[in-house]
Structure formats: C-alpha cells, structure tokens
N, C-alpha and C positions, 0 to 999 in steps of 0.2 A: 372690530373693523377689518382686520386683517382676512378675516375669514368669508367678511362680506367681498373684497375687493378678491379675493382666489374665485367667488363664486362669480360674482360680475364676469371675471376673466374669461373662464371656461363658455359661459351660457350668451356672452355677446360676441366674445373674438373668435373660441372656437366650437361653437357650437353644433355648425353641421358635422364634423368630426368627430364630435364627444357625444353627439346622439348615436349615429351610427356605429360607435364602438360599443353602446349603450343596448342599440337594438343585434347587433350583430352578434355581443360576443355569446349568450345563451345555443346560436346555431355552432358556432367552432367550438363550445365545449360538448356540443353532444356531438358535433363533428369528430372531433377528436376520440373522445370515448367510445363510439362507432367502429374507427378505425383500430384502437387498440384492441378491442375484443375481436375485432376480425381478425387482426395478427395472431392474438392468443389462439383464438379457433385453429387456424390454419398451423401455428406451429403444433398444439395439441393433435391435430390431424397427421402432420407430417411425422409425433411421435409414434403416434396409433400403426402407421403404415410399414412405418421400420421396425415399430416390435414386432408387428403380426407378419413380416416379410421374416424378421430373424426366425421366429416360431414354424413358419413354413422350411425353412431350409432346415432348423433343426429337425425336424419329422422328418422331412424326406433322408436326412443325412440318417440318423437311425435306421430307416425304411432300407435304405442304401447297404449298411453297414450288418442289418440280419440276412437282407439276402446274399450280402458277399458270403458272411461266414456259414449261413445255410450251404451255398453251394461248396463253399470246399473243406469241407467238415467232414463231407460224404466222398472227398479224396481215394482211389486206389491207391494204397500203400506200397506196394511195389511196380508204382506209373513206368517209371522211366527205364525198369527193366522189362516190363513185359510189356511197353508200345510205343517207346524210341527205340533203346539198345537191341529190340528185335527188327526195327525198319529194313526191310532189302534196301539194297542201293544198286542204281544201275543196272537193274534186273532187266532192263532193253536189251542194253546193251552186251548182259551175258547169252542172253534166248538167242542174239545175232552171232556170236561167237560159238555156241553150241551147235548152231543149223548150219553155220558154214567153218568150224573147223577143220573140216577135212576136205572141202571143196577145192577144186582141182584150180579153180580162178582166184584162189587166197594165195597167193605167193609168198608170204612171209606165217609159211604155217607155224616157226616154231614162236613167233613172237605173237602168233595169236594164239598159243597154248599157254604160255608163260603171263599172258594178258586176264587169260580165265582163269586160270589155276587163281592172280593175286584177288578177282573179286571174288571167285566163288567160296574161297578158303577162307574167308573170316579174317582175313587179311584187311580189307576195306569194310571193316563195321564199326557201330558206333559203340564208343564202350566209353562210361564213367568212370572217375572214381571219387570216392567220400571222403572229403576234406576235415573243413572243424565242423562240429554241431553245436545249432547254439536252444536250450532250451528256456521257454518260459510259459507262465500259465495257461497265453495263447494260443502259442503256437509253439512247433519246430521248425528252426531256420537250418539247411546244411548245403553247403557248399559243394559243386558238382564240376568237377574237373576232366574236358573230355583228355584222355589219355594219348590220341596221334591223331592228326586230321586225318579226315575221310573226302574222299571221294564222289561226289553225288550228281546228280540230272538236277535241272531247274523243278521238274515235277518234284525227285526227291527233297529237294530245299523247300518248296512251298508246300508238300504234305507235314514235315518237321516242321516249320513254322508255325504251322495249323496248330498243330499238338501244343509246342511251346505257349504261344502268345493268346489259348483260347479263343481266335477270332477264325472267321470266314475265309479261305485261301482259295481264291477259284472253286476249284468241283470240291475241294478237300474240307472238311467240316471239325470244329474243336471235338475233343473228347468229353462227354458231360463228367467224367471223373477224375481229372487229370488236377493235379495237388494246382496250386498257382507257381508261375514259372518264373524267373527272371532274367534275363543275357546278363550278366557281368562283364563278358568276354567273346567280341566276335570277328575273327579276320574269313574274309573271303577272296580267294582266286581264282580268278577263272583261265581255264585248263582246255587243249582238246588233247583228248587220248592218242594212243598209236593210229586207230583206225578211223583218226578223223572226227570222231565223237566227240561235240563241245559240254566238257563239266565243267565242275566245279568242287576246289579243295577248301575243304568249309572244316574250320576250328572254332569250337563256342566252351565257354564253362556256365552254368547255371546259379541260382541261388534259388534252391527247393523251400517252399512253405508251406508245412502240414498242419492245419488249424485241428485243436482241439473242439468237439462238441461241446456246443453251451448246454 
C-alpha cells in the first residue's frame, strides 16, 4: 500500500515535473559528459602546448649555448694586449700639438710641449694587470685591473667599448675574436684639456673569460 500511495504521489501531484526530470535527465547527462571531455581535451592540450613550448626553448637554449661557446673558443689569447693596451688615445689631439707646437700663435709653448710629451710617452695608455685566476673545465675566469686612468676622446671610449661589450659602436665594429669581457668596475669623468679639448678620464677593471674548446 505504501508503495502504491508514493506512486499515486509522484504520477498525480507531481507529475509534470517527474516527467520532465524523466525526459530531461539522459540530455544533462550527456551534457555533462560533453563538457568534462571538452575540459579533459582542452587541459590535455594546454599540456601539449607547454611541453612542446618548454622543448622549443630548450633547443633553442642549446642552439644559443654552442654558438656562444663556438664563438669564444676561437678567442685571441693575447686580446687585451694586442687590441686594448695598444689603443692610441687622443691621437687628434696629439697630430694638433705636433702641427702647431712651434707656431708662433701658441702662446703657452711650454705647456703645450709638456701636454705632448704626457700623451705621446705612454704616459696616457691603457695598461692591465692580472689579478686572481680562477680555473675550471669550462673556462678561465681572470680578473683585469686597469693600473691608473687614462685619458680618452668620446671616439676613443666608444671604439674600447666596441672591443669590450662585443656590440656595434657607431662606425666602430666588435672584434670577431675578442675572449668575452665584463665591466666589474667603471668611473667616468669628464675633462677639457689645457687646450680646450673636451675628454674624458676613464677607469675600468675587467673580468676576462677564455672558454675552452668542446
């Protein structure tokens, strides 16, 4: 009886309701199921895309990583003495002291002999010297200490930069063999000379890295 009077319940009081939860619910379960596979798809996709994204950056990072050590592998060993520590400095500015040191319209001749004598004497050059070194399978790391600032023209700073930093400077172009360079250390002041010439008194220290060939 009990079971008659539940069915009575449902099929006269609420019947429009308990039909259409009847017809409806087979649609919200494939409804449902629909959507969860769509999620699954879509997060399996979104896995797909950040592996094959990490996979690409790792290739390229390698890609990246032979041709660094390709190019400086092939380093000159003796860079920074034979194409910094030989850079002229100021060589305008001596050519102008040479043509007119003795000109009769230079009124302070001995201070414009005293002025050539300090660049042309190696007085105003760049000079290192070799700190710690530090070795490992990679590489030589060695610490590059300039010895007294020097003197320079903005051409001469942005031709030494060129060389330093590898990159493009104006007309000035990197060295294709120049070890990798680093600034550790850089004050700059800017200067005019006796005769008016705007320099620049430039102190840097380095940190040199000679890779070994793979």
């Amino acid at each position: 009886m009990i079971f008659e009077r539940i069915g009575f319940f449902f099929f006269s009081k609420v019947r429009p309701l308990f039909t259409f939860l009847m017809i409806s619910s087979p649609l919200l379960c494939t409804g449902l199921y629909v959507v969860q596979k769509r999620l699954e798809r879509n997060e399996l996709q979104t896995q797909y895309e950040t592996t094959l994204l990490k996979t690409y950056k790792s290739l390229n990072k390698r890609a990246d990583q032979h041709r660094f050590l390709s190019r400086y592998a092939e380093a000159e060993p003796y860079f920074i003495d034979q194409h910094i520590e030989s850079l002229p400095l100021l060589q305008e500015e001596i050519d102008w002291l040479q043509t007119y040191e003795h000109h009769p319209a230079l009124a302070e001749t001995k201070l414009a002999k005293q002025r050539l004598a300090y660049l042309s004497k190696e007085k105003n050059k760049i000079s290192f010297i070799e700190e710690e070194i530090k070795k490992s399978a990679l590489c030589q790391e060695t610490e590059e200490k300039m010895k007294k600032p020097v003197e320079m023209s903005e051409k001469d700073l942005k031709k030494l930069l060129s060389l330093i930093e590898n990159i493009h400077i104006g007309p000035f172009e990197p060295h294709p063999k120049s070890p990798q360079m680093i600034i550790t250390n850089f004050s700059l002041k800017k200067k005019t000379s006796p005769f008016k010439q705007e320099t620049f008194e430039v102190k840097l220290d380095l940190l040199k890295r000679e890779f070994k060939k793979q």
